[in-house]
C-alpha positions in Angstrom: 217.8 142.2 162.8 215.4 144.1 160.4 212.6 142.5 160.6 212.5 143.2 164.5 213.1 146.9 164.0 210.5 147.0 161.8 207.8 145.1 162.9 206.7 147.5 165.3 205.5 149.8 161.9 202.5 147.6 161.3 201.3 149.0 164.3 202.4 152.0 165.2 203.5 155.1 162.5 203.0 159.0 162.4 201.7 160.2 159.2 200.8 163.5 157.5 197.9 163.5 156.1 196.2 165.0 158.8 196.4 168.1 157.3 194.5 167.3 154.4 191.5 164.9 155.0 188.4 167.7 155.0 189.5 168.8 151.2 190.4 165.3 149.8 186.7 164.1 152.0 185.4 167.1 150.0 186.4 165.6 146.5 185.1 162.4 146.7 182.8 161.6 143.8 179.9 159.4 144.1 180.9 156.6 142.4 183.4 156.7 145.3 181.0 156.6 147.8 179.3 154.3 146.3 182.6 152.0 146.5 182.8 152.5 149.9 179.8 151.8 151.3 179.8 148.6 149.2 183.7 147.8 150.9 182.3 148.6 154.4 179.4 146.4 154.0 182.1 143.4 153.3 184.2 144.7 156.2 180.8 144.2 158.1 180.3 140.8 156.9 183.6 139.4 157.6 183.5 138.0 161.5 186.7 136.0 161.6 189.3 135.6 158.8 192.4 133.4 158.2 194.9 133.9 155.5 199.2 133.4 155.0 201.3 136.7 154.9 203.8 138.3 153.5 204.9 141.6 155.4 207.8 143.8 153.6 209.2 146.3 155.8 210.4 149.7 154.6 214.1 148.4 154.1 212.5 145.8 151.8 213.0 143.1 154.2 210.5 140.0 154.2 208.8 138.3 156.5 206.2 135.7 156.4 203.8 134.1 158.4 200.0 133.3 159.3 197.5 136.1 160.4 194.3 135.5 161.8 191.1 138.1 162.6 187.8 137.9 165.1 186.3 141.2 165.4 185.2 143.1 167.5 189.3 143.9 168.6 190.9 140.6 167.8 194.2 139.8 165.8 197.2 137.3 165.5 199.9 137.5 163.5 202.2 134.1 163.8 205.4 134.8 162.0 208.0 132.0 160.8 211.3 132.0 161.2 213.7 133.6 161.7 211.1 136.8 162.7 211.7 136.4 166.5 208.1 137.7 166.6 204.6 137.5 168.3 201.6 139.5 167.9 197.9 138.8 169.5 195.4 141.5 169.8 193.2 140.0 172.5 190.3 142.4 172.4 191.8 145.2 174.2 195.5 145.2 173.7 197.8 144.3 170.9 200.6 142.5 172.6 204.2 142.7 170.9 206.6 139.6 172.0 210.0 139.6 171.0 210.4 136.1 171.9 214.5 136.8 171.8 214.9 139.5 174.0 211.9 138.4 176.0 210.3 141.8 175.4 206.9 142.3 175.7 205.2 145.8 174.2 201.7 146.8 174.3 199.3 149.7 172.7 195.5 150.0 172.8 194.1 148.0 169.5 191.5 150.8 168.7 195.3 152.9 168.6 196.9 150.9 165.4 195.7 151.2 162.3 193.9 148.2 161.8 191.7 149.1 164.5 189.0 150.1 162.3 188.7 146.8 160.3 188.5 144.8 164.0 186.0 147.6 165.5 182.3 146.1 166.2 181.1 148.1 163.2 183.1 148.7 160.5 182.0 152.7 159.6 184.7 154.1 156.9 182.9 157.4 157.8 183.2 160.0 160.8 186.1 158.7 163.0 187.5 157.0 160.4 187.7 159.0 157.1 188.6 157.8 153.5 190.6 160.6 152.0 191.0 158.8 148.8 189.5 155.9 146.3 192.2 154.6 143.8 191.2 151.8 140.9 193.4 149.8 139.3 193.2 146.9 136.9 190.8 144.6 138.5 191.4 146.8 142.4 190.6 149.1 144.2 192.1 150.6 146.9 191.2 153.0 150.2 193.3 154.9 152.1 192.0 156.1 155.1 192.7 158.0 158.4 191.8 158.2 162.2 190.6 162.1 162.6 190.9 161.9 166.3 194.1 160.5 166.5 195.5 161.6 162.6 199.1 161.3 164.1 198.4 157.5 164.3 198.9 157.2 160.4 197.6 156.2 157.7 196.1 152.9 156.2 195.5 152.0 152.8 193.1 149.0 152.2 193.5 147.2 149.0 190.8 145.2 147.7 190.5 142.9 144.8 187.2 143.4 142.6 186.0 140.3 141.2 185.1 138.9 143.7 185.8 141.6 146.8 188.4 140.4 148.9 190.9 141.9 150.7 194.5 141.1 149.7 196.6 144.0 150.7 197.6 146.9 153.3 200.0 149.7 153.5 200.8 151.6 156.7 202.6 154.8 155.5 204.1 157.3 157.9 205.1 160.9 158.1 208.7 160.3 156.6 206.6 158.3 153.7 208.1 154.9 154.9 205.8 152.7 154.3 204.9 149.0 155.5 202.9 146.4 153.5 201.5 143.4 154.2 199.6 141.3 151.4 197.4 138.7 151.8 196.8 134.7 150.3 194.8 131.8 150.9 191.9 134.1 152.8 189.7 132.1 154.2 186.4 134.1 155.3 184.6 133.6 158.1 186.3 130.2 159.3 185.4 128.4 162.7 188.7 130.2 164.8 189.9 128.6 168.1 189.4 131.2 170.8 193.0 130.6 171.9 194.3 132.0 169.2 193.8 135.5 170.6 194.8 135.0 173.8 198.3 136.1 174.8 200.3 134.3 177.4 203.6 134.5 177.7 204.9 134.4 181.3 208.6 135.8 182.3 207.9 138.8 179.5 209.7 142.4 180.3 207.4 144.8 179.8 208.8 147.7 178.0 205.1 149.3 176.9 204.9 151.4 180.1 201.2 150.0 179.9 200.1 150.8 176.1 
């Protein structure tokens, strides 16, 4: 199935861009920063966060589903059928179930991606870098890399302006594939079951090696 070969890309990508974060840093105007600190000063106010899904995969295949968020290191992402498919990021690990195959996968959560928008402190500076601020008709977007690990890929947060919310974001790798996942019905700062981000799932192979 698609959607199962794909998933995985939400996660974990190789991108490029490495080789070009300290001149595109270098280029960033003020109003920029200016953008970003305001963004990571949302980021910073958002402790949990509930919203519906819609992920399209680089073959343009759709899946849909409910994704919830607790920082500091906390995701789920519940997808619907027929996406054989669970992932809970319980504050150390994301954990990737294939419920079919009974497969279970794992890799550090500050490793993906989206580790910077679960961290303690969001900081869109230092470790994590924005190489570039793009604005579009009422959005703005930030793409942004890890500069310890740039072979992790890159992330592109996409905001809407009036008010600031989050609605969208792309993880792009080195062969430019790129995975999206957009955002509807957020709900900010909700009372979350702790449950949600624990993973159980007993008689799982584990195919990680460890994560």
């Amino acid at each position: 199935m698609a959607a199962r070969l794909f998933l995985p890309f939400a996660f974990v990508v190789v991108a490029a861009a490495c080789l070009l974060r300290d001149t595109a840093a270098a280029e960033l105007s003020f109003r920029d920063q200016q953008d970003i600190r305001r963004i990571e000063a949302y980021l910073n106010g958002i402790r949990t966060l509930s919203a519906d899904f819609i992920q399209v995969a680089p073959d343009g295949s759709i899946s849909r589903g409910r994704f919830y968020l607790k920082r500091p290191g906390r995701l789920r992402f519940e997808y619907e059928p027929p996406a054989p498919v669970l992932v809970v990021a319980d504050g150390t690990y994301v954990n990737y179930f294939d419920v079919e195959l009974g497969q279970l996968s794992q890799i550090g959560v500050y490793s993906t991606p989206l580790g910077a928008v679960v961290a303690k402190e969001v900081m869109l500076s230092g470790r994590i870098e924005v190489t570039s601020v793009e604005r579009g008709s009422a959005v703005i977007s930030l793409e942004t890399i890890d500069t310890e690990e740039p072979g992790r890929g890159t992330l592109t947060l996409i905001f809407s302006e009036r008010p600031l919310e989050i609605r969208k974001w792309e993880v792009n790798d080195s062969g430019g594939l790129t995975t999206t996942i957009a955002l509807d019905n957020v709900s900010i700062n909700p009372d979350l079951d702790p449950e949600l981000f624990v993973f159980r799932q007993h008689g799982a192979e584990d195919v990680s090696g460890g994560g």
